[in-house]
C-alpha positions as CSV (number, residue, x, y, z in Angstrom):
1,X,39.3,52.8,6.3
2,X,37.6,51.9,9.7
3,X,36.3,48.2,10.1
4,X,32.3,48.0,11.6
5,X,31.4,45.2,13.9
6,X,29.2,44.7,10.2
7,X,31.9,44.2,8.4
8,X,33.3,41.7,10.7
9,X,30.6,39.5,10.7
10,X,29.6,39.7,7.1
11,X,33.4,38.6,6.2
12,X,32.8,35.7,8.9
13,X,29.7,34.3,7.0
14,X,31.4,34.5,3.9
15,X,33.8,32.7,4.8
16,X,31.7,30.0,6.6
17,X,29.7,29.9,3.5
18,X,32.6,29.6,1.5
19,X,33.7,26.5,4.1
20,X,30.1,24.7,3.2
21,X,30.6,24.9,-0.4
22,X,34.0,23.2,-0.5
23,X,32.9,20.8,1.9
24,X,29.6,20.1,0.5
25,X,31.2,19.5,-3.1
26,X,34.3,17.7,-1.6
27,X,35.3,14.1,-3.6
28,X,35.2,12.3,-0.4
29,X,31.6,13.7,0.9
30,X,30.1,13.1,-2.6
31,X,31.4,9.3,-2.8
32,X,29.9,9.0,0.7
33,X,26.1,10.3,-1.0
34,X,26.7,8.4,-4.2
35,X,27.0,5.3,-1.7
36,X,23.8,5.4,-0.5
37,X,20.9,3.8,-1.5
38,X,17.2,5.5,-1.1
39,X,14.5,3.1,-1.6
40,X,10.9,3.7,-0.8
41,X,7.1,3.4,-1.1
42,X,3.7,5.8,-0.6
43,X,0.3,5.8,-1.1
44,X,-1.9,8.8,-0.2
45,X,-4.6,11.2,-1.7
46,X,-8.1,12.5,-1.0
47,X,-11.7,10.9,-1.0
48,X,-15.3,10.7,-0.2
49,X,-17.9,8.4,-0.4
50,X,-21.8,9.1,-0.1
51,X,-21.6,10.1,3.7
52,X,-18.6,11.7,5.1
53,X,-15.2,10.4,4.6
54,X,-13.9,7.6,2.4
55,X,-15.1,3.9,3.5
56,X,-12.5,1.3,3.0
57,X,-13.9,-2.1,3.5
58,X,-12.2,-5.7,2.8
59,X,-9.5,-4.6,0.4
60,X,-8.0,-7.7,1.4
61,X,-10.9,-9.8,-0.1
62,X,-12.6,-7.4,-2.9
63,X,-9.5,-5.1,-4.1
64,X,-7.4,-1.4,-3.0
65,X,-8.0,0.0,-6.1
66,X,-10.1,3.0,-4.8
67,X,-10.5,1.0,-1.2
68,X,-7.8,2.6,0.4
69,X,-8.4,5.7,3.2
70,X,-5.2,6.0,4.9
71,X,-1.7,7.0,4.1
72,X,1.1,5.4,4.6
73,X,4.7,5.7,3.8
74,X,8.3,3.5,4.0
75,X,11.6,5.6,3.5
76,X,14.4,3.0,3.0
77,X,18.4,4.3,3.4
78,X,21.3,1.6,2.2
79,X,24.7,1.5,2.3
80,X,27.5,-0.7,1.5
81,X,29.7,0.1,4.0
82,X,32.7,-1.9,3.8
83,X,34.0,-4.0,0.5
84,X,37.1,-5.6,-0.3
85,X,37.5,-8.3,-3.1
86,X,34.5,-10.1,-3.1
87,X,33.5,-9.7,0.7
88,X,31.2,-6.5,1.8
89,X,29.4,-5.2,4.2
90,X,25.9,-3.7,4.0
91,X,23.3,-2.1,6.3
92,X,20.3,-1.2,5.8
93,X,17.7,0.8,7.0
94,X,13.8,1.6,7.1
95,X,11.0,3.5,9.2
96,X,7.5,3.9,8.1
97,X,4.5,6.5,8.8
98,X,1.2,5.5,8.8
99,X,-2.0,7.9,9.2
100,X,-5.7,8.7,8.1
101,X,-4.6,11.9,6.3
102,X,-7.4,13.9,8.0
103,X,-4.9,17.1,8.7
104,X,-2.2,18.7,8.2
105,X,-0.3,17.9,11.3
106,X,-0.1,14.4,12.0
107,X,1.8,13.6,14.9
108,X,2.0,11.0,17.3
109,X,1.0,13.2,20.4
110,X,-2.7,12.8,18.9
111,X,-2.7,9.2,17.7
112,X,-3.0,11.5,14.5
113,X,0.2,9.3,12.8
114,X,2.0,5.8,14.1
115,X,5.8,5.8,13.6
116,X,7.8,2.5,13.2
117,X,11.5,1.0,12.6
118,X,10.4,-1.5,10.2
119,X,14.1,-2.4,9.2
120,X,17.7,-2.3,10.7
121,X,19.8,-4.6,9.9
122,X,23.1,-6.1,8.2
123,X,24.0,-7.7,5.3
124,X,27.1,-10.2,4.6
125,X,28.4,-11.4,1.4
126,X,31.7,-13.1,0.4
127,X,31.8,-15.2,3.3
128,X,31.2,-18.7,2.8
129,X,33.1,-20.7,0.8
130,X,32.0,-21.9,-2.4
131,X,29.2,-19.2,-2.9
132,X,30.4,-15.6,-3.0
133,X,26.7,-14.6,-2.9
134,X,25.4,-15.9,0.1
135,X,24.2,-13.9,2.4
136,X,24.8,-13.6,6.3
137,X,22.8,-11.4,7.6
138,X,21.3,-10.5,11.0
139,X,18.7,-7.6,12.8
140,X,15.4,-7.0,11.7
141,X,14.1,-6.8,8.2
142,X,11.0,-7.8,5.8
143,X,12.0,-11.4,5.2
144,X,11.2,-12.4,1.5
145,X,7.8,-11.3,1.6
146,X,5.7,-12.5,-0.9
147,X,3.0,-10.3,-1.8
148,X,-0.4,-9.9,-3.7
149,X,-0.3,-6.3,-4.9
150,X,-3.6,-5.7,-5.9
151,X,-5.4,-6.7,-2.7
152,X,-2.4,-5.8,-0.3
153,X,-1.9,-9.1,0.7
154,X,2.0,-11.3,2.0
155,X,0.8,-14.5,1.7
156,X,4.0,-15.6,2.9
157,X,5.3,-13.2,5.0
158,X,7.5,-14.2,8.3
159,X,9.2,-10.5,9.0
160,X,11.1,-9.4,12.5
161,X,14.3,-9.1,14.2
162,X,16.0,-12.5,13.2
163,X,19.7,-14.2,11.6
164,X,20.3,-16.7,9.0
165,X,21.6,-17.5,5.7
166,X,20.4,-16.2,2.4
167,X,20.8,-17.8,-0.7
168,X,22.8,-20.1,-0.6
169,X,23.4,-22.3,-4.1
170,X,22.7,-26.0,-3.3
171,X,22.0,-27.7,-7.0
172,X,19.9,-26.2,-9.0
173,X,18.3,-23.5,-6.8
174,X,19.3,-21.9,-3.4
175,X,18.2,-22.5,0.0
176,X,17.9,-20.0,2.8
177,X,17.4,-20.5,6.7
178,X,16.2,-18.2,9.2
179,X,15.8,-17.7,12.5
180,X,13.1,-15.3,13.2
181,X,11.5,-13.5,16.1
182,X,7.7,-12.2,16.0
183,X,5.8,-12.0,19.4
184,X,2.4,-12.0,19.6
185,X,0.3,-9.7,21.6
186,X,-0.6,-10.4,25.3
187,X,-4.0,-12.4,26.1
188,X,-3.7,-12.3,29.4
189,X,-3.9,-9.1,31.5
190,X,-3.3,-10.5,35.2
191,X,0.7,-9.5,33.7
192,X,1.2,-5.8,33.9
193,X,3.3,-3.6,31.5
194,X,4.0,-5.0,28.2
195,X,4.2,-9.0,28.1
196,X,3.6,-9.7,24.7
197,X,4.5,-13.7,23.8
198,X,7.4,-14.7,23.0
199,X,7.1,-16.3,19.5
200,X,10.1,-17.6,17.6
201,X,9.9,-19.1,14.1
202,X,12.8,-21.1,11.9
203,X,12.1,-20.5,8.1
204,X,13.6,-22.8,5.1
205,X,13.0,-21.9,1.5
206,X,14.4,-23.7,-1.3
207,X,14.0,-21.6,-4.6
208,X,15.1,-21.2,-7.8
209,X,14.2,-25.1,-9.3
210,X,13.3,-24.6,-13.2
211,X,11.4,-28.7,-13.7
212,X,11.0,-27.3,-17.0
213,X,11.0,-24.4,-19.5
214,X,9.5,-21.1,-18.3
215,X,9.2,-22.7,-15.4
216,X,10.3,-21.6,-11.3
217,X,9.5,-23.2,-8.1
218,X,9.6,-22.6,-4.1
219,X,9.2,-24.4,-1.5
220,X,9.2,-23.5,2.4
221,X,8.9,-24.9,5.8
222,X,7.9,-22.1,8.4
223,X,8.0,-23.6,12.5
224,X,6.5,-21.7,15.2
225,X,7.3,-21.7,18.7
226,X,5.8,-20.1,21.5
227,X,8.3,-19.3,24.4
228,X,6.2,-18.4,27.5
229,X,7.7,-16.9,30.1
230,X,7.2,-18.8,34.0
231,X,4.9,-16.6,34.7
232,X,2.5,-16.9,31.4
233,X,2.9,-20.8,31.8
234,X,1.6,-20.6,35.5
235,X,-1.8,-18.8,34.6
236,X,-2.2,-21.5,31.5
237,X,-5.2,-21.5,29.2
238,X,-4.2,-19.2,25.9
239,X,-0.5,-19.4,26.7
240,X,-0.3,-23.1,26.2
241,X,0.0,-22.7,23.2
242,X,1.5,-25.7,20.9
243,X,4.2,-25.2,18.1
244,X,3.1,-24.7,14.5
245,X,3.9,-25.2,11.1
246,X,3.3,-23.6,7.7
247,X,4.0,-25.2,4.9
248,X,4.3,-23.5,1.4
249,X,4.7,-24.5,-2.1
250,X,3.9,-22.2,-5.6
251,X,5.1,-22.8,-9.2
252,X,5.0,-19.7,-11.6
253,X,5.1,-20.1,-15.4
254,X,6.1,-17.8,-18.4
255,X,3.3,-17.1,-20.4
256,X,2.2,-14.6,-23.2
257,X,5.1,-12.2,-21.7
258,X,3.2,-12.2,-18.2
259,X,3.4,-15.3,-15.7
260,X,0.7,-17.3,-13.9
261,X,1.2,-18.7,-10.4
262,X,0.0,-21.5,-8.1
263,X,0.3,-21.4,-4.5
264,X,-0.7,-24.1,-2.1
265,X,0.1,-23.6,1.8
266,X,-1.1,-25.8,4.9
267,X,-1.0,-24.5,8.4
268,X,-2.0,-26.0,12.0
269,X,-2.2,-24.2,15.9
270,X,-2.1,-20.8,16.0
271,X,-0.6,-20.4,12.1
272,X,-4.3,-22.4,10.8
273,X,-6.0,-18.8,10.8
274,X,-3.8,-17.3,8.2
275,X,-5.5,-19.6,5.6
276,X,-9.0,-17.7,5.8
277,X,-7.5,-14.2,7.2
278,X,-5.5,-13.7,4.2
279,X,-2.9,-13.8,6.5
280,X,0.8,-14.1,6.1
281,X,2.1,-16.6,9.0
282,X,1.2,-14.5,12.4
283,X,0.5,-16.5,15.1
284,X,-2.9,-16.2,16.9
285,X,-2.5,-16.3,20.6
286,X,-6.1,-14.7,21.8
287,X,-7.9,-18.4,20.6
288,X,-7.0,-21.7,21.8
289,X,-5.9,-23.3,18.6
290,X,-4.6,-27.1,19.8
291,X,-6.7,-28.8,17.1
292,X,-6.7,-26.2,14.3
293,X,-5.6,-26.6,11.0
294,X,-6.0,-25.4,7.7
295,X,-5.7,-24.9,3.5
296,X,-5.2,-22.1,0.9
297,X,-4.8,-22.5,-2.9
298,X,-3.8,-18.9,-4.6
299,X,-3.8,-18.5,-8.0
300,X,-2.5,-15.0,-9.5
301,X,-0.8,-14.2,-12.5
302,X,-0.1,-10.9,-14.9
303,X,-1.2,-11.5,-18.8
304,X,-0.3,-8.7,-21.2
305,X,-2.9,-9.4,-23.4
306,X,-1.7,-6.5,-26.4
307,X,1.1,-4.0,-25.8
308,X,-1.9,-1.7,-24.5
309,X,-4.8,-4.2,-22.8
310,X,-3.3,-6.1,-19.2
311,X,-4.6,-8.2,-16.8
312,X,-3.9,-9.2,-13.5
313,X,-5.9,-11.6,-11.1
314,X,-5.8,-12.8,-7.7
315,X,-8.1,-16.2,-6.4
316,X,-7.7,-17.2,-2.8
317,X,-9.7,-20.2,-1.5
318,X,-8.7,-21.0,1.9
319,X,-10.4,-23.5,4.6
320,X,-10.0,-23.8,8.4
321,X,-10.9,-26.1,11.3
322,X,-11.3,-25.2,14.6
323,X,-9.4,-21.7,14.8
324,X,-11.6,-20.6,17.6
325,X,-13.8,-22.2,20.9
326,X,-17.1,-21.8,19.1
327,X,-15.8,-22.2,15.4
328,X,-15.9,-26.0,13.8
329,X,-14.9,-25.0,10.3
330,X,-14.5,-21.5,7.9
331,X,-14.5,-21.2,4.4
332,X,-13.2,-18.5,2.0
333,X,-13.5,-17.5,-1.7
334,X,-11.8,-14.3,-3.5
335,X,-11.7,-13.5,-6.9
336,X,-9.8,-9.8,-7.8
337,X,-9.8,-8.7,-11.1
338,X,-8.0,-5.7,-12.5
339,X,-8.1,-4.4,-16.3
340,X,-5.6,-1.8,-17.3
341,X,-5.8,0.0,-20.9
342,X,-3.1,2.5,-22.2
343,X,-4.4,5.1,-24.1
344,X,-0.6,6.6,-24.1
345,X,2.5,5.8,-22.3
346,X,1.5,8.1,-19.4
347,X,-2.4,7.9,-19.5
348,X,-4.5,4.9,-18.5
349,X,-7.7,3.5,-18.1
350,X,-8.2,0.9,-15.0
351,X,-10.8,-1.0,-14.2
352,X,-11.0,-3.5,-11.1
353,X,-14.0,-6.3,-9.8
354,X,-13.5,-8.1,-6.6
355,X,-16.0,-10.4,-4.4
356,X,-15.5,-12.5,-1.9
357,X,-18.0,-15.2,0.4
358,X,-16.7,-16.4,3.8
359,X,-18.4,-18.8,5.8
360,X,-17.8,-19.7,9.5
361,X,-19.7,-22.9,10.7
362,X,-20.2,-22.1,14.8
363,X,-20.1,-25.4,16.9
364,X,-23.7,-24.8,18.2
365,X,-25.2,-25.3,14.5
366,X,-25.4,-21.5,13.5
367,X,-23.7,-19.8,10.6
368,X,-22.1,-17.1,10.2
369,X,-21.7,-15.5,6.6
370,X,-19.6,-12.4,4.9
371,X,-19.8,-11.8,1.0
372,X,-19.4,-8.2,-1.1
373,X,-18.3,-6.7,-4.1
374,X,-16.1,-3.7,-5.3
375,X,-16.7,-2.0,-8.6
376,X,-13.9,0.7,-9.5
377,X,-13.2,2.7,-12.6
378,X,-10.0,4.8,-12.6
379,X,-8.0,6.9,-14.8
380,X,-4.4,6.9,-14.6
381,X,-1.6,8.8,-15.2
382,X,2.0,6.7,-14.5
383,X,5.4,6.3,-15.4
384,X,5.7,4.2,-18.4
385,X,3.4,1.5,-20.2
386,X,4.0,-1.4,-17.6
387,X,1.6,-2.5,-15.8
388,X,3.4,-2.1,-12.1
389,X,5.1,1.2,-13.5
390,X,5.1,4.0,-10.5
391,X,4.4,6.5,-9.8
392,X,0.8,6.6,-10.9
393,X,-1.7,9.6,-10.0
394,X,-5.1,7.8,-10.2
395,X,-8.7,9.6,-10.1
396,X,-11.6,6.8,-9.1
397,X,-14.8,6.0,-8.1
398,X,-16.0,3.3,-6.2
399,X,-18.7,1.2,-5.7
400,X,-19.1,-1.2,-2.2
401,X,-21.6,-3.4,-1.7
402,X,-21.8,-5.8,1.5
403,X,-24.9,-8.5,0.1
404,X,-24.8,-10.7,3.2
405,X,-24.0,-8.6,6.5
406,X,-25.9,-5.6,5.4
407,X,-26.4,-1.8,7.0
408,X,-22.3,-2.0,6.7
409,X,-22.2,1.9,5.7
410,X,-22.9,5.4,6.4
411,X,-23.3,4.7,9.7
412,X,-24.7,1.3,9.8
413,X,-27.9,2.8,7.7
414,X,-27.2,1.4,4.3
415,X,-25.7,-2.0,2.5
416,X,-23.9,-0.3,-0.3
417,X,-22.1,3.0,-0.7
418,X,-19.9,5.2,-3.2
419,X,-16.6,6.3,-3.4
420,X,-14.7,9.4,-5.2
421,X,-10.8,10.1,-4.9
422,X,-7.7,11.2,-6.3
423,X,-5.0,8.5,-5.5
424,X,-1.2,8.5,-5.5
425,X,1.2,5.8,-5.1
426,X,5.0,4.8,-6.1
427,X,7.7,2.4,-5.1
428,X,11.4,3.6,-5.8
């Protein structure tokens, strides 16, 4: 029997193929796969409103639920890499992708798509006596975020490259300190190339106090420093900036098989604007904020009302002084309401009703005013009877209305405007 070149080859792949399998079913590579962790979250879909694409306006103030044009996704990878007793070794890792979904193709080499490393870091446990829990860690991570899901919102949210302790037990909570880097953006371009400032901020949380039944507290301390460099601190103005401090404080309560929480925070310098922003703790370097200060009550809370009707709320007052040159004092209100009904364990009605009223009171005597509401009505189809249960597949429509600014839509022609989708989102 003569042997072809063919025959050669073909015996070559099948053994290559045969080479994979083994390997790709081998003990040791299927440990290594069963090791890691795959965490994630997405949001994406389709939509329209009365003139062109979908408008999303305020979600922060007046709701997502059918208020959200873009798409955006996290894709988290984890994996204890080292364990022995009760001391191990994990890293962790994440990189996100946000984009307007307008085609097919979204790369970065049209500003279609933004790529980011949004997490890379390690994790220590077993290493400090008394508390095998405790956590060392170090690199850069979302750091205890604490979030309002139905507007999209981390009240408390100081998240970069950083080191500290995690949870470690001290009576009857934990405490946890940070140190954690977040520059802001450069105000001054007399600097070429990239010369963000340098912003460093030391975080302490206590958690985990019960004063009585049903009953959790935290409490946090959050210092920013600005860290010029010779050069920044020689032009002046914007980059002498002051230190700042955020102070936080929320207790959440059992009730009715849901929870309620309050959340008071104060803030001063460049961390006062958060408080009317609906920000998190970034610092604002593009204002000179020397004098500013400011105040936010939150109130939010999940009540399963009957094993079928939910609700969940969000209320945000916040006041400010001085945040800007021209601004003496800003106000905001928000009040997000979302109603969820199961008809079955997969299918769901959800309805959602947000406004908001901001007010900033200019030095010269004038006034500047923002108000709106969102109207949505959505059907769902999800995972489960739970409220937060993903993934969900929503259909919607929406309706905007800005009553104070006005001509906000279809091109600056009209004060109210319409919006149809389909919607997908999910956490794993």
């Amino acid at each position: 029997m003569t042997i072809t070149p063919e025959d050669n080859m073909n015996t070559k792949l099948c053994t290559l193929a045969v080479a994979l399998a083994a390997t790709l079913t081998s003990p040791s590579l299927l440990a290594a796969i069963d090791n890691i962790d795959f965490h994630g979250y997405l949001r994406g879909g389709v939509g329209v409103s009365r003139d062109g694409g979908m408008e999303e306006w305020q979600k922060n103030k007046i709701g997502r639920l059918g208020n959200e044009a873009d798409t955006y996704g996290e894709v988290e990878l984890g994996s204890e890499v080292y364990k022995k007793d009760d001391v191990s070794f994990y890293v962790d890792t994440m990189v996100s992708m946000f984009s307007d979904g307008s085609n097919d193709n979204e790369t970065t080499l049209g500003d279609d798509a933004q790529f980011g490393l949004r997490q890379l870091n390690l994790q220590i446990k077993g290493l400090i006596p008394g508390d095998k829990n405790a956590v060392i860690w170090g690199g850069k991570r979302y750091y205890q975020r604490h979030d309002l899901h139905i507007i999209d919102t981390k009240y408390w949210n100081i998240s970069g490259s950083g080191a500290g302790v995690e949870n470690y037990t001290l009576g009857p909570g934990a405490i946890s300190v940070a140190w954690i880097r977040n520059d802001a953006n450069d105000v001054d371009y007399r600097e070429d190339g990239d010369n963000d400032v340098n912003i460093n901020y030391i975080d302490v949380r206590y958690a985990g106090w019960k004063p009585w039944s049903g009953a959790w507290t935290e409490f946090g301390v959050d210092y920013a420093i600005p860290n010029a460099t010779d050069k920044q601190k020689e032009y002046g103005g914007l980059y002498d900036a002051e230190n700042g401090v955020m102070l936080t404080g929320e207790v959440s309560q059992d009730m009715w098989s849901g929870y309620q929480k309050l959340v008071v925070q104060y803030a001063d310098k460049g961390l006062a604007q958060n408080m009317v922003s609906q920000g998190g703790g970034w610092y604002d370097m593009y204002n000179d904020t020397r004098d500013a200060k400011g105040y936010r009550v939150i109130n939010t809370g999940l009540l399963p009302i009957t094993d079928r009707f939910s609700l969940n709320q969000v209320f945000t007052w916040g006041s400010a002084d001085n945040v800007t040159a021209q601004t003496d004092s800003s106000t905001l209100l928000s009040l997000v309401g979302r109603a969820q009904y199961q008809f079955t364990d997969y299918v769901r009605g959800i309805g959602e009703v947000g406004s908001f009223w901001q007010k900033d009171k200019n030095r010269d005597g004038s006034d500047y005013k923002q108000a709106g509401q969102k109207y949505t009505l959505a059907l769902g189809l999800a995972a489960g009877r739970e409220f937060m249960s993903r993934p969900e597949l929503r259909v919607f429509a929406s309706y905007l209305n800005d009553s104070e600014q006005g001509n906000t839509f279809q091109d600056n022609t009209a004060d109210n405007t319409w919006n149809f989708g389909v919607q997908v989102e999910a956490w794993w």
